[in-house]
DSSP file (Angstrom, degrees, kcal/mol; ACC not computed):
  #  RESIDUE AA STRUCTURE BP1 BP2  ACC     N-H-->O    O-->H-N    N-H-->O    O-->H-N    TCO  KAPPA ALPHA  PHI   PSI    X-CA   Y-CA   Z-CA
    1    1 A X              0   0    0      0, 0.0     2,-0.0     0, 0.0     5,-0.0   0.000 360.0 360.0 360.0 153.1  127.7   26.3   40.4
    2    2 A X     >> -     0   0    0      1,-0.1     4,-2.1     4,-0.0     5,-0.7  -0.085 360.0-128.8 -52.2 115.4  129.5   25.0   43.2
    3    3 A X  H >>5S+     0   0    0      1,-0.2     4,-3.3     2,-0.2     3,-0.7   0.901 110.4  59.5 -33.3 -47.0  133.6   24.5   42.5
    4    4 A X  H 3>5S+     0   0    0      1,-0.3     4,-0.7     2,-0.2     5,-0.3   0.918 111.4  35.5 -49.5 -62.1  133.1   21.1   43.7
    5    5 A X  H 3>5S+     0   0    0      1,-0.2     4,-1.6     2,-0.2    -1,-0.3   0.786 117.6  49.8 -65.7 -13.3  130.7   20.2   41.0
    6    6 A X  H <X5S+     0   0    0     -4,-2.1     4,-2.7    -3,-0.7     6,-0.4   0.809 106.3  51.2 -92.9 -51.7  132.0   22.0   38.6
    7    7 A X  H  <<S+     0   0    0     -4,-3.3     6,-0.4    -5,-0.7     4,-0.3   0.621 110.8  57.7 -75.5  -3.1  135.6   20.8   38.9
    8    8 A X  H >< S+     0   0    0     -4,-0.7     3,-0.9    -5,-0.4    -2,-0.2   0.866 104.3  53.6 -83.9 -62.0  133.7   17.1   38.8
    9    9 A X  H 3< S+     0   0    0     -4,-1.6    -2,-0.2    -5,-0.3    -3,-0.2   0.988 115.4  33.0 -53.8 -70.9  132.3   17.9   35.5
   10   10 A X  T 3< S-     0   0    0     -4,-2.7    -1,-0.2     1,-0.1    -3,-0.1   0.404 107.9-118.7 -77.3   9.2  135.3   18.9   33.7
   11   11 A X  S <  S+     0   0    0     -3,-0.9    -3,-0.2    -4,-0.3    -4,-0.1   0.659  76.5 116.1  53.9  42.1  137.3   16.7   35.2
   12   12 A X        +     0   0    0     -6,-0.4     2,-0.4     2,-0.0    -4,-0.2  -0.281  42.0 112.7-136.1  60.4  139.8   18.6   36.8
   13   13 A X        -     0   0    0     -6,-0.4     2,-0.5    -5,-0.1    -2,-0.1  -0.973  42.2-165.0-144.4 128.5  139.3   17.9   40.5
   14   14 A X     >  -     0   0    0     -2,-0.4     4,-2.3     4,-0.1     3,-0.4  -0.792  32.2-105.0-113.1 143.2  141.5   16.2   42.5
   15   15 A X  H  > S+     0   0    0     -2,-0.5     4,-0.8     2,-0.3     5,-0.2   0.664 123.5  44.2   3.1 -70.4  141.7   14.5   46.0
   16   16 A X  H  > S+     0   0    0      1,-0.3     4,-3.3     2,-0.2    -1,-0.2   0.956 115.7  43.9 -74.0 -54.8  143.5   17.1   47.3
   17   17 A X  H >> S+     0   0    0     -3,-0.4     4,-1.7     2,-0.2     3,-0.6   0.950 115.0  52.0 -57.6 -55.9  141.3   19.8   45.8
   18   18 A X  H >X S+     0   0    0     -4,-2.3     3,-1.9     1,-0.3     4,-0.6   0.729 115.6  43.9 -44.5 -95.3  137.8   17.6   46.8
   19   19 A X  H >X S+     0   0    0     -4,-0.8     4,-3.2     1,-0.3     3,-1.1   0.507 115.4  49.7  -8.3 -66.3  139.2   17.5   50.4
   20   20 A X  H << S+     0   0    0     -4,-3.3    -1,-0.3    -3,-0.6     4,-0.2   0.811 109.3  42.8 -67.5 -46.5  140.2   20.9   50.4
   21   21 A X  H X< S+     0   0    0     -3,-1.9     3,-0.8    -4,-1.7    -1,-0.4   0.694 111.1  61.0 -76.3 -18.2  137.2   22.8   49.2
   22   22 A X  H XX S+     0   0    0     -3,-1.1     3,-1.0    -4,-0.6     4,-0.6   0.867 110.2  48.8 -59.6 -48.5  134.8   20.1   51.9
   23   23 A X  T 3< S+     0   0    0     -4,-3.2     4,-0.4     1,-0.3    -1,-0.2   0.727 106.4  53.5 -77.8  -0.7  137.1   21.8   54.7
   24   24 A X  T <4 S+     0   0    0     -3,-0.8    -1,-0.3     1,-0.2    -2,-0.2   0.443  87.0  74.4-115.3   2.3  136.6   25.2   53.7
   25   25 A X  T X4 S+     0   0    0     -3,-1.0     3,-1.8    -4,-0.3    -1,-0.2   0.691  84.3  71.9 -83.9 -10.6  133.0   25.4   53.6
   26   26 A X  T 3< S+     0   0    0     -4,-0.6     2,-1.0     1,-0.2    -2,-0.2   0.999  86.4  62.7 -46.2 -60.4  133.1   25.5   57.5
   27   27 A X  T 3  S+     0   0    0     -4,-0.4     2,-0.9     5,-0.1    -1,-0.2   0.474  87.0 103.9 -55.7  -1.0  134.3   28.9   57.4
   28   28 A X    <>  -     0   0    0     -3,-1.8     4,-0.5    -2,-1.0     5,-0.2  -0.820  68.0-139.1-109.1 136.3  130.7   30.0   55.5
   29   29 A X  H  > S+     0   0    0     -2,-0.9     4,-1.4     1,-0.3     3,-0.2   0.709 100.1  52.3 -43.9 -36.6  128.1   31.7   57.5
   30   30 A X  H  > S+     0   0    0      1,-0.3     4,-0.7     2,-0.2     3,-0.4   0.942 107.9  47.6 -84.9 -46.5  125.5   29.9   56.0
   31   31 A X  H  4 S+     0   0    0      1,-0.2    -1,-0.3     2,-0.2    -2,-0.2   0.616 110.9  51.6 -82.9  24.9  126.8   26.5   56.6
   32   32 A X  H  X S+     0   0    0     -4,-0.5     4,-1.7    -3,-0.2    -1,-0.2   0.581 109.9  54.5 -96.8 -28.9  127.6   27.3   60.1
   33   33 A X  H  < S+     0   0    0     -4,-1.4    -2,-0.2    -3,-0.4    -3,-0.1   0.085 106.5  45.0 -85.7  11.7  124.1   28.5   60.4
   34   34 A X  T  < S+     0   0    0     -4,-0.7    -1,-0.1     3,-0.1    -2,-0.1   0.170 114.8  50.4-132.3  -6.3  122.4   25.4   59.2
   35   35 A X  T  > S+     0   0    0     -5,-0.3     4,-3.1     3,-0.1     5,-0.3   0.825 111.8  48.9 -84.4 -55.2  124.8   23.0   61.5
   36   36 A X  H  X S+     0   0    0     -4,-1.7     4,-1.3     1,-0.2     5,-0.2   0.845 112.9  43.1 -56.2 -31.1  124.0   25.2   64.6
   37   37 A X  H  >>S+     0   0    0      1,-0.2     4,-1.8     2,-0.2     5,-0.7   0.751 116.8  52.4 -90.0 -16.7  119.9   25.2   64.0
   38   38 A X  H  >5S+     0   0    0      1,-0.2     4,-1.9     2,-0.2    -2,-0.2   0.928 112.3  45.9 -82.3 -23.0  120.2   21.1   63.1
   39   39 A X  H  <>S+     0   0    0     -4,-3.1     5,-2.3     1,-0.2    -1,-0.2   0.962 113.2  46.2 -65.5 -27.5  122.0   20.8   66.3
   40   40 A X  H ><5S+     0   0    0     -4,-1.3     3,-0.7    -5,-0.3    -1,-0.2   0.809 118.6  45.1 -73.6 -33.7  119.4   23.0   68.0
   41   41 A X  H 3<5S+     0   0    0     -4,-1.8    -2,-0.2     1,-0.3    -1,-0.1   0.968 103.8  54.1 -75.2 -61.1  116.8   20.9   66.4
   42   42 A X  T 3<<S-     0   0    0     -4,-1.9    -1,-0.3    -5,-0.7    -2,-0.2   0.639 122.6-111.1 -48.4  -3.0  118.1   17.3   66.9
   43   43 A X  T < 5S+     0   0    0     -3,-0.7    -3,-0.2    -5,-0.2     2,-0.2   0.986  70.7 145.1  47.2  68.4  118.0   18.8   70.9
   44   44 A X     >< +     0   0    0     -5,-2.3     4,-2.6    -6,-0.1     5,-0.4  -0.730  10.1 159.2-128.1  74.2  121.8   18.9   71.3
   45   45 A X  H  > S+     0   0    0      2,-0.2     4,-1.7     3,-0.2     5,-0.1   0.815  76.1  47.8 -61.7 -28.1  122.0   22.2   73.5
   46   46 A X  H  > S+     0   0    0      2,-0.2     4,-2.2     3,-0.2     5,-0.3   0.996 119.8  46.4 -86.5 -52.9  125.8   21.5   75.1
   47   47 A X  H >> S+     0   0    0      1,-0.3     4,-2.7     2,-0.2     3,-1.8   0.871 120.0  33.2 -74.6 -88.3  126.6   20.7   71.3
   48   48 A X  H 3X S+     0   0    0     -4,-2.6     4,-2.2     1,-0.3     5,-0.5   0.830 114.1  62.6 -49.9 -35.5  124.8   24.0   69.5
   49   49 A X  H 3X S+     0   0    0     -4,-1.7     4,-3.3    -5,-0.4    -1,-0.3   0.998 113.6  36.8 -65.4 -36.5  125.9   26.1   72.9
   50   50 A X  H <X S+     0   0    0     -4,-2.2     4,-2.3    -3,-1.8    -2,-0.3   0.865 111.7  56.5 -84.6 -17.6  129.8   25.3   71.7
   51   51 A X  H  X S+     0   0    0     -4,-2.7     4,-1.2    -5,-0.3    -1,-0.2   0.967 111.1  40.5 -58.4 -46.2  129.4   25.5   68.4
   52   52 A X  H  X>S+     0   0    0     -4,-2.2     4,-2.2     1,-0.2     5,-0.6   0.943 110.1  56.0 -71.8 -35.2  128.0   29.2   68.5
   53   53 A X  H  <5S+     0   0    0     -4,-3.3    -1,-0.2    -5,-0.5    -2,-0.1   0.913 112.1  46.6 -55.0 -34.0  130.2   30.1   70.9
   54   54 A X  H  X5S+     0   0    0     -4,-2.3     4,-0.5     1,-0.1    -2,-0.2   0.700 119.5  39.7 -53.7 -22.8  132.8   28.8   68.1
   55   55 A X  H  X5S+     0   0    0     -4,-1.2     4,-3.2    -3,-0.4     6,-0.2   0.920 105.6  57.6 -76.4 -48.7  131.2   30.5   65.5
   56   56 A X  H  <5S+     0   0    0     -4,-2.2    -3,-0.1     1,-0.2    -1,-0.1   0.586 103.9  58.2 -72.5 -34.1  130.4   33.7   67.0
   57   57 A X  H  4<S+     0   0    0     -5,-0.6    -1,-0.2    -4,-0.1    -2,-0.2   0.868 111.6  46.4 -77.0 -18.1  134.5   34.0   67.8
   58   58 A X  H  < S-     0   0    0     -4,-0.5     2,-0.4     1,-0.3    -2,-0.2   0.931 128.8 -22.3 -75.6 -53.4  134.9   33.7   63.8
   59   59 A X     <  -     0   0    0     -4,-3.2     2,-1.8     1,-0.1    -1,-0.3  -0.956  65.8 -90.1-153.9 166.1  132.2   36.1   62.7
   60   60 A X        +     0   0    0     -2,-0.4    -4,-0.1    -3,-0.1    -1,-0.1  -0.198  48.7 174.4 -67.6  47.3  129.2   38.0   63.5
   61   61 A X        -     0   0    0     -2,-1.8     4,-0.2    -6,-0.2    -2,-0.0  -0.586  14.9-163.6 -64.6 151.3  126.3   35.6   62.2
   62   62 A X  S  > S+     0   0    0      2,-0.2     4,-1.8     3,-0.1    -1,-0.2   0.719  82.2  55.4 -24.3 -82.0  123.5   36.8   63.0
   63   63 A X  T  4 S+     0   0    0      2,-0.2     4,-0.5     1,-0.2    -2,-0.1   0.696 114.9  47.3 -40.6 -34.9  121.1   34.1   62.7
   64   64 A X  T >> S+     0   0    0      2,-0.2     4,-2.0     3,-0.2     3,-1.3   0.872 110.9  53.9 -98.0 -26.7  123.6   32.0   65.3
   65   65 A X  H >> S+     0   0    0      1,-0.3     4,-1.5     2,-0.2     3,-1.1   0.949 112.1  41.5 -51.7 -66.6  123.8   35.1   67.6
   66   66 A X  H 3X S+     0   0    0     -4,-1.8     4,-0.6     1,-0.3    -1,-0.3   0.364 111.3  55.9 -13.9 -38.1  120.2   35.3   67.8
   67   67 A X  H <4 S+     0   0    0     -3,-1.3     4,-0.3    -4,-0.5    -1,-0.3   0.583 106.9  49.2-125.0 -45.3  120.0   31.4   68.1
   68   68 A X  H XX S+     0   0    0     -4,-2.0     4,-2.1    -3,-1.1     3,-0.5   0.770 104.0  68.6 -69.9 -38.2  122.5   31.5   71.4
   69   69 A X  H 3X S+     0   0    0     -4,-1.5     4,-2.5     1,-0.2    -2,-0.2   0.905 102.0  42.4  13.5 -83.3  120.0   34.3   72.5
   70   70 A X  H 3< S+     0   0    0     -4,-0.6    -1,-0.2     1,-0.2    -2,-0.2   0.659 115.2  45.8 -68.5 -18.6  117.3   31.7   72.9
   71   71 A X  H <4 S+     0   0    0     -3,-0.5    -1,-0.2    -4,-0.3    -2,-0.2   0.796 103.2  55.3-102.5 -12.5  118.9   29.3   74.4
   72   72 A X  H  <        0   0    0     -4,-2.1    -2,-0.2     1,-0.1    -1,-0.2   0.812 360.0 360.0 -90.4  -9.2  120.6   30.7   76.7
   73   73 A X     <        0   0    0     -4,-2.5    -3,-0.2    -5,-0.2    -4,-0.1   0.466 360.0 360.0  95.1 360.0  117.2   32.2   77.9
């Protein structure tokens, strides 16, 4: 389970800690890859073209590589 929930449950999650673990799930492939295809979906190309290009300097997804692929045509 998720720290977040987890640390909810047993009651040992604080402000700081909520906050902390929210900011650090940018940094995971998958949720970088599920903000870049809703941006792509909602048809926000300048938005999804700078996001992968942010993404793509952090790590090699795949999915977003692929995904700048198509749009850039």
């Amino acid at each position: 389970m998720s720290p977040i929930i987890l640390g909810a449950l047993n009651g040992t999650l604080s402000n700081d800690a909520y906050y902390k673990l929210l900011r650090e799930r940018r940094n995971f492939p998958r949720y970088q890859r599920e903000l870049f295809n809703r941006a792509v979906e909602k048809g926000h190309t300048a938005l999804a073209k700078s996001l992968g290009e942010h993404i793509l300097k952090q790590n090699p997804n795949r999915a977003v590589r692929m995904g700048m692929k198509e749009l850039l045509g």
